[in-house]
C-alpha positions, 0 to 999 in steps of 0.5 A, spaced: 370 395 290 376 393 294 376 395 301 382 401 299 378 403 295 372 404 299 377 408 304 378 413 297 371 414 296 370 417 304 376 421 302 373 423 296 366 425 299 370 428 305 373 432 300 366 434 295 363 437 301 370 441 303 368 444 296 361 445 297 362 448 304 367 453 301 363 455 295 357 456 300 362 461 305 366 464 298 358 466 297 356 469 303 362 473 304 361 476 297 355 478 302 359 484 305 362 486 298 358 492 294 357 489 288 354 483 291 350 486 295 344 484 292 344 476 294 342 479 301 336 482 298 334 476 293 327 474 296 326 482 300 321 484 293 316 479 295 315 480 302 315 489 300 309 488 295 305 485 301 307 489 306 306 495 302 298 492 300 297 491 307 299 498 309 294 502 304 295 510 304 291 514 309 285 518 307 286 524 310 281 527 306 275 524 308 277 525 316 275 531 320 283 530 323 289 527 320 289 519 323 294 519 329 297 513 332 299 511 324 306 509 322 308 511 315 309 506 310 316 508 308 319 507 316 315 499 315 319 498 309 325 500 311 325 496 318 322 490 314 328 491 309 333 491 315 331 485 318 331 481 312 338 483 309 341 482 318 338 475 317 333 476 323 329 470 325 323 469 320 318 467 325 321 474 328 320 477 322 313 475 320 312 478 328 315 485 327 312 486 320 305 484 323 306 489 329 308 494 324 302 493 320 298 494 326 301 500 327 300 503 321 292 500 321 287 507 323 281 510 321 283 513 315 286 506 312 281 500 315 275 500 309 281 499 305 285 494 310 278 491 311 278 489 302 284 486 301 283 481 308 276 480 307 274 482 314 267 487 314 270 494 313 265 497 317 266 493 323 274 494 321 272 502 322 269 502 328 275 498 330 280 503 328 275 508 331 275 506 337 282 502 338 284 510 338 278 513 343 280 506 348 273 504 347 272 497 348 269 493 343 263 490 342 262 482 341 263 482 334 268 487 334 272 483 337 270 477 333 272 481 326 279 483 329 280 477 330 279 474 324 283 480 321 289 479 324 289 471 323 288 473 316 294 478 317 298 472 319 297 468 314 298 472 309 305 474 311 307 467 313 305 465 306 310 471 304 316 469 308 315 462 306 315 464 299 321 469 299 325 465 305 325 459 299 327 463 293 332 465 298 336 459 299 335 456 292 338 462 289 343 462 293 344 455 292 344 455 285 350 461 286 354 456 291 354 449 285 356 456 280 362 457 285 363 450 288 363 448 279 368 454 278 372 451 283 373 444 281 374 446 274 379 450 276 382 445 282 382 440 277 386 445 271 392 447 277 393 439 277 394 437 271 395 443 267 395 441 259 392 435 260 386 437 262 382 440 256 379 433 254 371 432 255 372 428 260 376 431 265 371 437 264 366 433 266 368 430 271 370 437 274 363 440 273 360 433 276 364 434 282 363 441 283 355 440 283 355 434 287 358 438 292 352 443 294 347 438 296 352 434 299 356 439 304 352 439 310 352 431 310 359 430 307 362 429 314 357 424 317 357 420 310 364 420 311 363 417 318 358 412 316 362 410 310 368 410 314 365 406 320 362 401 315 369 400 312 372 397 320 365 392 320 367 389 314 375 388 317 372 386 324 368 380 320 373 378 315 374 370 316 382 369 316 383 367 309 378 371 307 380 376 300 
């Protein structure tokens, strides 16, 4: 390959990662229009089953008092639901969905809790009945408490780990639809008629998905390749083809 040539593959590649990135924007603008509202919300189903397996209903019934101090599930959910289409931060995420499911945490709900993180229901009651009393907590009080929210943590981490990736590739997988309609319809409005035959369809769709993962390095393969490209005319010998 020719060093002309070389110079028109850094051209090229600047131009697939344009595609690419204009796929990626046409994608999130879609964001904002209603009938698409719901790429915002790709991944939220998981995060909401968690959630809502950690905030078990109260037990009203078998208290002598309604519990005080629990935050309704339907407030958590729609807090977790604002956050996540918003594109919170999920480190901060993950923080404010544990706040919230403390909140909801009481006497009436602990025995349940305590099962479905693996930590003593008993102990967990007592702890529910003394968080709300402001009564210090015995030793392994403390100790269960503590393993309970480590517990709470990882559970939600693995949620938001999961979600966040469901998230991306389908939004990626949008993105190469996008970025592939594009090229087709690009390569179309250059050569018009002539460019129903196989071949010129298959190179669109391969420019079009090529142009996904290569938008975020195209710029500093472009440089790299372009870089490479003055090297090898700085060490040319005269004479040299």
């Amino acid at each position: 390959m020719g060093v002309f040539d070389t110079m028109q593959l850094g051209q090229v590649i600047t131009a697939i990662g344009g595609l690419g990135t204009a796929a990626f924007g046409l994608v999130d603008a879609a964001k904002t229009v209603p009938l698409f509202g719901g790429i915002n919300r790709i991944g939220l189903k998981h995060i909401n089953d968690r959630v809502t397996e950690l905030t078990p209903d109260q037990n009203v019934a078998g208290l002598p008092h309604k519990p005080l101090n629990a935050l309704p599930r339907r407030h958590i959910l729609e807090t977790v639901e604002a956050n996540w289409v918003n594109g919170t931060d999920i480190a901060s995420q993950k923080a404010i969905a544990k706040s919230l499911i403390k909140l909801h945490f009481s006497e009436g709900n602990a025995a349940v809790l305590a099962t479905r993180t693996n930590v003593d229901p008993a102990v967990l009651e007592s702890v529910a009945k003394k968080n709300l009393a402001g009564t210090p907590l015995l030793p392994t009080e403390s100790d269960v408490f503590a393993r309970f929210d480590l517990i709470l943590t990882a559970m939600l981490d693995e949620a938001y780990q999961l979600s966040d990736q469901f998230y991306r590739n389908w939004t990626r997988a949008l993105a190469a639809g996008v970025a592939v309609a594009l090229a087709v319809a690009g390569a179309w409005s250059l050569d018009g008629t002539n460019f129903w035959s196989p071949r010129e369809i298959a190179l669109a769709v391969l420019v079009g998905l090529l142009a996904t993962p290569l938008a975020p390095i195209a710029k500093d393969l472009s440089s790299a390749l372009a870089t490479a490209v003055n090297t090898m005319q700085l060490v040319k010998k005269p004479g040299q083809q």
